[in-house]
C-alpha positions as CSV (number, residue, x, y, z in Angstrom):
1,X,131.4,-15.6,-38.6
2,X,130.1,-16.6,-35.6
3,X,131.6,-15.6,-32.3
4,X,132.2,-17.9,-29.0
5,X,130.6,-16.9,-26.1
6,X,132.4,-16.4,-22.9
7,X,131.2,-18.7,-20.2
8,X,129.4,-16.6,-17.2
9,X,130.4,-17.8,-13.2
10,X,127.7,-19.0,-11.5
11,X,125.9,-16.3,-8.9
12,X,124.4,-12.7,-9.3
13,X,126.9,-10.7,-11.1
14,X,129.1,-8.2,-8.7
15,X,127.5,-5.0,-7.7
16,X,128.8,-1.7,-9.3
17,X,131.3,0.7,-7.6
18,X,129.3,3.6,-5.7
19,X,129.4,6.0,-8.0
20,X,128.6,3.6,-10.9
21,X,131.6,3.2,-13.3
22,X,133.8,-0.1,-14.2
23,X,134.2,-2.7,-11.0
24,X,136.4,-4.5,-13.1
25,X,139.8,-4.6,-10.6
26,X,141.4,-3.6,-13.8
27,X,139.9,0.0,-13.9
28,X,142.2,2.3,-15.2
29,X,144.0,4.8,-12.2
30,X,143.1,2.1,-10.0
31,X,145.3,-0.4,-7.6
32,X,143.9,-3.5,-6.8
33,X,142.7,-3.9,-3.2
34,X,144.6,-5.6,-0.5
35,X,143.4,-8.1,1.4
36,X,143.8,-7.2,5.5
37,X,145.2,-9.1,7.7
38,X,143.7,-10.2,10.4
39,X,143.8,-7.9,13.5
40,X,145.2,-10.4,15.6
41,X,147.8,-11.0,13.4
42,X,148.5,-7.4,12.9
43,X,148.5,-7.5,17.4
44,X,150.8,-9.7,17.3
45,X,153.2,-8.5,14.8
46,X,153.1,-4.8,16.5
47,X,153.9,-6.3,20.0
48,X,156.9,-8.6,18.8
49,X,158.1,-5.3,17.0
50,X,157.9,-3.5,20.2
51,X,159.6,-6.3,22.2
52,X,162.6,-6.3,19.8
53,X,162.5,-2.5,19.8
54,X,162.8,-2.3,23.6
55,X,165.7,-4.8,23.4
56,X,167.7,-2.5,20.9
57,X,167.2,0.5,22.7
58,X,170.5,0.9,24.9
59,X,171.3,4.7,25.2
60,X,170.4,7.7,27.1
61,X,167.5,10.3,26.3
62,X,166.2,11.9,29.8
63,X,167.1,11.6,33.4
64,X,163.0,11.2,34.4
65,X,163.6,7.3,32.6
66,X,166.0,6.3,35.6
67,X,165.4,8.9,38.1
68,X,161.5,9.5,38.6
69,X,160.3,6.0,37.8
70,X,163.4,3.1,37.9
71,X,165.2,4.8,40.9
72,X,162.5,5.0,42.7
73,X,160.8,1.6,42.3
74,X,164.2,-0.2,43.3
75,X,163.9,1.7,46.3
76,X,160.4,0.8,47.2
77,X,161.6,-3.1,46.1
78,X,165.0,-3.1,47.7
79,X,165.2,-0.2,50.6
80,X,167.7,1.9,48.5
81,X,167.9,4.2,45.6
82,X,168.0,7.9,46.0
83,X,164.8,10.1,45.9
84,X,165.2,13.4,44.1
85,X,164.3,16.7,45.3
86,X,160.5,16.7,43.4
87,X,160.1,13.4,45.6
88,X,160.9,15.5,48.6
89,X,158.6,18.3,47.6
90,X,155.7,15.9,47.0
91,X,155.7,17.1,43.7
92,X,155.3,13.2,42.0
93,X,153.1,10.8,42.1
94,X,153.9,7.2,43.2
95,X,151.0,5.4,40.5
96,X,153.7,5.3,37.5
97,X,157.0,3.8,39.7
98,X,154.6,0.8,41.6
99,X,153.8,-0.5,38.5
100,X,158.0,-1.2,38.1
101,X,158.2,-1.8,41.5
102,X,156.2,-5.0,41.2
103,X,158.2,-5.9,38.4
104,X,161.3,-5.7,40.2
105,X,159.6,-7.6,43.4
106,X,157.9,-10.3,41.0
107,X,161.4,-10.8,39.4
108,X,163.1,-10.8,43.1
109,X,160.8,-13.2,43.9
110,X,161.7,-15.6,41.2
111,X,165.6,-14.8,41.7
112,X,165.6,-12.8,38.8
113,X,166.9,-9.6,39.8
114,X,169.8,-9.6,38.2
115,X,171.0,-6.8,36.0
116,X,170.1,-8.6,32.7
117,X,166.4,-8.6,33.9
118,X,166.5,-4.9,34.5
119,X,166.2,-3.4,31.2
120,X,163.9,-1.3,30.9
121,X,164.2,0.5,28.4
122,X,162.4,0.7,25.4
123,X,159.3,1.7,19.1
124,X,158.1,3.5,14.3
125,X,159.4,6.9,12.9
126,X,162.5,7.1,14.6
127,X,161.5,9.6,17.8
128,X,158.7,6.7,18.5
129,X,161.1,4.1,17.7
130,X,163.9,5.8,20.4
131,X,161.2,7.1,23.0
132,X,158.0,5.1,22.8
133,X,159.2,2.5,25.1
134,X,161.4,3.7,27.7
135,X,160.1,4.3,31.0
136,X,159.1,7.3,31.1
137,X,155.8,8.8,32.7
138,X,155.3,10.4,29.3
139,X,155.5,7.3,27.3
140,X,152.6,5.4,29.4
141,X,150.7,8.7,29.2
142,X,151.3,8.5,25.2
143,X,149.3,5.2,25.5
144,X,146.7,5.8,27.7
145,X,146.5,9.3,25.9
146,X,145.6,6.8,22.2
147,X,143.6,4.4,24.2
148,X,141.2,7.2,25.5
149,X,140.7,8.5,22.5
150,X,140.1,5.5,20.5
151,X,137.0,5.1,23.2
152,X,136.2,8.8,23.3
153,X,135.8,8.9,19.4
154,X,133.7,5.5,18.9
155,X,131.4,7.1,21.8
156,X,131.0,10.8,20.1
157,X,130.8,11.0,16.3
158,X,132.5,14.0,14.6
159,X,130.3,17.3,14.2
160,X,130.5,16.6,10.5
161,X,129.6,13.2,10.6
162,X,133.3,11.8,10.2
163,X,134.7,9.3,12.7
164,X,138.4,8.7,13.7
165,X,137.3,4.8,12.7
166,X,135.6,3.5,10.0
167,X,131.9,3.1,10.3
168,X,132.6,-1.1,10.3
169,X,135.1,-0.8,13.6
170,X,131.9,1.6,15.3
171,X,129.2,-0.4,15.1
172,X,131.1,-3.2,15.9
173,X,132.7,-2.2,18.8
174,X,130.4,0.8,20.1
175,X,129.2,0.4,23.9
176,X,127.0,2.5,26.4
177,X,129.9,1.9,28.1
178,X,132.7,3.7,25.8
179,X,133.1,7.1,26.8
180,X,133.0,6.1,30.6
181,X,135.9,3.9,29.6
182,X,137.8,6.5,27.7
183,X,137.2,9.2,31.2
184,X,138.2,6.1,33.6
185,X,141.4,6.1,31.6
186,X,141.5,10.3,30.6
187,X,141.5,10.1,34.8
188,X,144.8,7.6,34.7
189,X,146.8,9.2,32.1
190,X,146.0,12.6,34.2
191,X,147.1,10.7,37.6
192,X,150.3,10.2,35.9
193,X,150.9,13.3,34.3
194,X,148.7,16.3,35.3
195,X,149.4,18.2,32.2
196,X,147.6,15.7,30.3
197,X,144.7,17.6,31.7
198,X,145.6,19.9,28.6
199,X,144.6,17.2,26.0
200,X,141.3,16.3,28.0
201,X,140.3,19.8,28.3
202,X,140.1,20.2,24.2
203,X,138.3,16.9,23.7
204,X,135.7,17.5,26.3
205,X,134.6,20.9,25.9
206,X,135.0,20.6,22.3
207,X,132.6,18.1,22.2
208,X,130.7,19.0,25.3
209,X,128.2,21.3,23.3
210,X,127.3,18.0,21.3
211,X,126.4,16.1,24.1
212,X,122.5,15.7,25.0
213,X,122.4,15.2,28.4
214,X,125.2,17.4,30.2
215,X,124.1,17.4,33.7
216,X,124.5,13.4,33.3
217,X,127.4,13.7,31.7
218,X,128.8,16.3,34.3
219,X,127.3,14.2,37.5
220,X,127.4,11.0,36.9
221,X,130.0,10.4,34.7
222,X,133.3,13.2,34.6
223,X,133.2,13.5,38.5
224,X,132.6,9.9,40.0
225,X,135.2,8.9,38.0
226,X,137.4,11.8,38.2
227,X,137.2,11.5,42.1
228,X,137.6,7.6,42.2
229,X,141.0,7.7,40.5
230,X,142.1,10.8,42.7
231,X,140.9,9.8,45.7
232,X,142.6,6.1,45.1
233,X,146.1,8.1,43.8
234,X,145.8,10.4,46.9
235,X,145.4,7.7,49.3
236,X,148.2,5.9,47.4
237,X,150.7,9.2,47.7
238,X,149.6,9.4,51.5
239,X,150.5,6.1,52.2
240,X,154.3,6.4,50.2
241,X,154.7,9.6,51.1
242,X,153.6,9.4,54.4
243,X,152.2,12.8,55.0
244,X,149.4,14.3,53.6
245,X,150.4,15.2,49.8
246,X,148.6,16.7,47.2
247,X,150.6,15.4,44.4
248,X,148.7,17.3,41.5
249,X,148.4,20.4,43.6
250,X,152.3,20.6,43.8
251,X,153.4,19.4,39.9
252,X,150.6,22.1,38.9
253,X,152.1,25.0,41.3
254,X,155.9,24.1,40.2
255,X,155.7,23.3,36.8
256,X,152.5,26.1,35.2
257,X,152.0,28.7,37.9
258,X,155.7,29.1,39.2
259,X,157.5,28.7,36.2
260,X,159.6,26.0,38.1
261,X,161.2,24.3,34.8
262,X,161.9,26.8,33.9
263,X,165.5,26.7,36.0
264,X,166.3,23.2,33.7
265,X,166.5,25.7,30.9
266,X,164.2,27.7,28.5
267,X,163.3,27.9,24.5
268,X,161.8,30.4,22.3
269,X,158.0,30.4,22.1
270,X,157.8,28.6,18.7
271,X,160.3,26.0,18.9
272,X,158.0,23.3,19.3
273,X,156.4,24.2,16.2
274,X,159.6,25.0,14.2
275,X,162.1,23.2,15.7
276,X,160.7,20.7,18.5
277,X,157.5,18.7,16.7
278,X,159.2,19.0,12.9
279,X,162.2,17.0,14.6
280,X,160.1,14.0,15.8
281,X,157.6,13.8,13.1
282,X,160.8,13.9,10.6
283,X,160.2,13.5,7.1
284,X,156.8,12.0,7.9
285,X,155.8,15.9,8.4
286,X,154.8,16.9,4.6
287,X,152.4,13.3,4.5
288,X,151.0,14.5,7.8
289,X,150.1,17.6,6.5
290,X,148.9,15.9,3.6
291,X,146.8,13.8,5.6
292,X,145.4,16.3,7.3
293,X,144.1,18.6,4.7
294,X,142.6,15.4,2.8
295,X,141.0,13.8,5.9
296,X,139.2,17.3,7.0
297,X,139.5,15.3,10.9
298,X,139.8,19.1,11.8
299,X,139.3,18.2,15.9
300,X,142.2,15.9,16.1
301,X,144.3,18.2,14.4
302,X,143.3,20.9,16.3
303,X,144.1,19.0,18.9
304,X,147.8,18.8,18.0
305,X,148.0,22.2,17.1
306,X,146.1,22.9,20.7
307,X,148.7,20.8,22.7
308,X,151.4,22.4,20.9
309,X,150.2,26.1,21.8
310,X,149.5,25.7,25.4
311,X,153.0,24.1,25.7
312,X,154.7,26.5,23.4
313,X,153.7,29.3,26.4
314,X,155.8,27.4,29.2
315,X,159.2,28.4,28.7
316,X,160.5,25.2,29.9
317,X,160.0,22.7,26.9
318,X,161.1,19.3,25.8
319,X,160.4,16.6,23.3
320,X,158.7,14.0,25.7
321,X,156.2,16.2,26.8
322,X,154.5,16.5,23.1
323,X,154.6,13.0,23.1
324,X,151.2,11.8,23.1
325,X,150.6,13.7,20.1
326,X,153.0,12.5,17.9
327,X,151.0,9.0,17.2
328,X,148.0,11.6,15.9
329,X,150.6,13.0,13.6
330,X,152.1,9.9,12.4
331,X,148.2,8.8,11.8
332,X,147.1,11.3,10.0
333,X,150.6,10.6,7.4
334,X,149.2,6.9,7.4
335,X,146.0,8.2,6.2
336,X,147.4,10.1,3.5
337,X,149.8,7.2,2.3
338,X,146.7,4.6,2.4
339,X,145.1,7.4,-0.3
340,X,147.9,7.4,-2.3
341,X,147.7,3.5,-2.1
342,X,144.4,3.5,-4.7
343,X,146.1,4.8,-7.3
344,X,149.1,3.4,-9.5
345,X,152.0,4.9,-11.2
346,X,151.1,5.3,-15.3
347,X,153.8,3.0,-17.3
348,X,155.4,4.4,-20.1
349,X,156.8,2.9,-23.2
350,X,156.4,-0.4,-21.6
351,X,158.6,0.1,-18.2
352,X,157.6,-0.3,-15.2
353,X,158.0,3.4,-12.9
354,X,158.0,3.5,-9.4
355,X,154.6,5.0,-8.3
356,X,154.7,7.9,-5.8
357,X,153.3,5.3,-2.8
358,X,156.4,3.3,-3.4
359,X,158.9,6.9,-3.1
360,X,157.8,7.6,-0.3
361,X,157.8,4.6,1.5
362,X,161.1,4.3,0.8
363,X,161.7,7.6,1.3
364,X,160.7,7.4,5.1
365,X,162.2,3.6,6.0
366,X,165.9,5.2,4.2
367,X,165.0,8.5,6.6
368,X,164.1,6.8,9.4
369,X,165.2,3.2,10.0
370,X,169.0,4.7,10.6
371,X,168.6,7.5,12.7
372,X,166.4,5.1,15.0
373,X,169.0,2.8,15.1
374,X,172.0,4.8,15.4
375,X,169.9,7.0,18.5
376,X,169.1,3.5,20.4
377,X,172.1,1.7,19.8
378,X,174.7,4.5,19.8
379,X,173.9,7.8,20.4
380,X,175.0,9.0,24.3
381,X,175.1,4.9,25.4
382,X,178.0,5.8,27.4
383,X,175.9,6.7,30.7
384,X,174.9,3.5,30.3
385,X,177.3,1.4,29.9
386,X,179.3,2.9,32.5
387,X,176.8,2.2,34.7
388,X,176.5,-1.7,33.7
389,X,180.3,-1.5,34.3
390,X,180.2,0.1,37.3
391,X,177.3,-2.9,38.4
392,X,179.6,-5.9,37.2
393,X,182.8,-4.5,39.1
394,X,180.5,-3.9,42.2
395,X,179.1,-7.4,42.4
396,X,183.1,-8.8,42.0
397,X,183.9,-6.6,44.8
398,X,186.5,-4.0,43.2
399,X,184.6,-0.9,43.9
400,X,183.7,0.2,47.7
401,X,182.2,3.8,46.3
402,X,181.4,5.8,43.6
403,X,182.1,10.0,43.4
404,X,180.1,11.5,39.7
405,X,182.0,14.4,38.8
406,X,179.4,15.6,36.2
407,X,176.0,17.2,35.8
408,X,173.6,16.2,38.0
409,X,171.6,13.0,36.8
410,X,173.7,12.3,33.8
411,X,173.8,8.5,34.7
412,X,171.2,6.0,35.9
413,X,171.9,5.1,40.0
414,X,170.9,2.2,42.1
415,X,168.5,0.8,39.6
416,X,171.2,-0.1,37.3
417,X,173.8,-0.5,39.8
418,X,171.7,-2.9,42.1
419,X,174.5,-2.5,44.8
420,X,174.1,-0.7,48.0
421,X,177.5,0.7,47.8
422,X,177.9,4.4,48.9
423,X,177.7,6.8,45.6
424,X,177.5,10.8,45.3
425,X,176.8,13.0,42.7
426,X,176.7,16.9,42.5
427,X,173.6,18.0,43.2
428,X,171.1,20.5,41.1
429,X,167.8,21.0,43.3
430,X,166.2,24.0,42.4
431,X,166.1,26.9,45.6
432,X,162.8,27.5,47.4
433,X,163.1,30.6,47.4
434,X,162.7,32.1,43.5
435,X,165.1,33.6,41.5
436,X,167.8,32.2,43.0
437,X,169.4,29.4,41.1
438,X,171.1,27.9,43.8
């Protein structure tokens, strides 16, 4: 019986998995690949989710959102807003407000500055999702803090030969020029928080002993560019402040060698790592962990567990200031759920199972997706919306001043108000003198 034989495509046949084995897609155990998308598509899709994120997130979180960066850009706009007792003390920097302030003066300038045009506040687990886009100086460190890596890591490989990126993205987008461009901005997220010093630190000593020519690196690099942003932010604090500040000096002397925070409240030494990180992360914790074991990226990882620790001896803590870690968590859970993505689930008897890749996504979006709304949306909105009350009865003319009978800073102020109308609040500035609260 003779047997038909199956036509053959035209080309050199497709080369074999490394490894040898079947590269048939219909290997057993194995998914078929995905085609990426593009990464401007994948751009674009990430910013239009982080536009729509800013524009559902309407409640409360901190008082540094309104107070150290809105308040005090409508008063270098407008010529009011109140400045709190750090601003007195020289204790921030005026980098991180400007940027709003020429917002609010570019929207003035178009007749914009209307209430409506003054939302600021702003993404995917839901602790990114409720804090990733207001305006705090902790969320644009959180960016800068990812952007410098990113350069850092294409311009030092691993120790062990493994790199944050995939050998495709390096060669590709590898420069002389990259690790000066992840100091220039190491320098700017360290302008606009000091303590992000505490991240820097670990990634450039870590990798210091790696490095061929230290003096260069040391001289010509870390310094010049160390002492061109602090020379420009100095000037800049000098000229807003007008005195002679030393803006790092002060947040450094207050915050670590005081124990200054401390007066806002304290926590036991482990909470960030039992109580603190776990809450953020959420239930994308056990595929971090995951991710981390399987990856073996042991310097990034120690690098959350190193950012943890030195804050965990601070008594003062809170959630924003582990911030710029959490996207390193959150990666390493992607990297584990991008594994589990090569495998399928096994069908028995003919039906079709959910595979474990397919649990756990919807595991996290049933986790996650309502506690990020119901934080943005709901969760202590009513500070706000007083406050956009309070505007809208201003600008009619019904209120002629404004007494807050509650905890110091529990509202927004003149940013949202937009009203120079008189208003008071009970004040909470910490004494000069220490151990004495009031």
């Amino acid at each position: 019986m003779s047997h038909r034989r199956r036509p053959h495509a035209a080309g050199p046949p497709p080369p074999p998995e490394e490894g040898g084995g079947d590269p048939s897609p219909q290997s057993p155990g194995k998914a078929p690949r995905i085609r990426p998308w593009p990464e401007r598509r994948v751009l674009a899709l990430a910013l239009a989710f982080r536009a729509v994120n800013a524009l559902l997130v309407r409640t409360y979180f901190n008082p540094d959102e309104h107070w150290q960066c809105l308040e005090v850009a409508h008063r270098v706009a407008f010529g009011y807003g109140h400045l709190t007792w750090e601003w007195k003390r020289g204790l921030r920097g005026y980098l991180h407000p400007l940027i709003f302030a020429a917002l609010y003066k570019f929207l003035a300038f178009l007749h914009l500055d209307t209430p409506w045009f003054m939302l600021f506040s702003q993404l995917v687990n839901w602790f990114m999702f409720f804090c990733i886009t207001r305006t705090l100086s902790n969320s644009l460190e959180t960016v800068l803090t990812v952007a410098g890596l990113y350069y850092w890591f294409i311009a030092i490989k691993s120790s062990k030969g493994i790199s944050v990126i995939s050998k495709q993205q390096a060669s590709s987008y590898q420069s002389p020029h990259s690790r000066k461009v992840a100091l220039l901005i190491a320098a700017l997220a360290c302008a606009i928080r000091p303590t992000s010093a505490i991240t820097w630190l670990y990634v450039g000593l870590l990798d210091f002993i790696y490095i061929k020519s230290k003096c260069r690196f040391l001289f010509l690099e870390v310094i010049p560019l160390g002492a061109i942003v602090l020379a420009a932010t100095t000037f800049l604090d000098w000229w807003m402040y007008g005195s002679r500040v030393i803006v790092p000096l002060n947040f450094l002397k207050f915050n670590l060698f005081s124990s200054g925070g401390d007066y806002y409240g304290t926590h036991v030494f482990h909470w960030y790592f039992t109580q603190g990180f776990p809450s953020m992360i959420w239930t994308f914790l056990p595929l971090s962990v995951f991710g981390v074991i399987k990856s073996r990226e042991w310097r990034l990882s120690g690098l959350i567990a190193w950012v943890l620790g030195v804050y965990s001896i601070l008594g003062h803590k809170e959630f924003r200031f582990v911030l710029p870690v959490l996207p390193l968590a959150l990666m390493f859970s992607g990297y584990f759920l991008a594994a589990m993505s090569q495998f399928k689930g096994k069908n028995l008897h003919g039906k079709r199972h959910f595979s474990r890749l397919q649990l756990s996504v919807i595991l996290l979006i049933i986790t996650n997706v309502p506690m990020a709304l119901y934080m943005s949306l709901f969760h202590q909105r009513g500070t706000e919306d007083v406050m956009f009350y309070l505007s809208k009865e201003a600008h009619n003319g019904r209120v002629k001043g404004v007494l807050f009978l509650m905890p110091c800073h529990s509202t927004p102020y003149y940013s949202t108000l937009h009203s120079s109308l008189p208003m008071r609040f009970l004040d909470c500035t910490p004494s000069d003198n220490k151990g004495t609260l009031d």
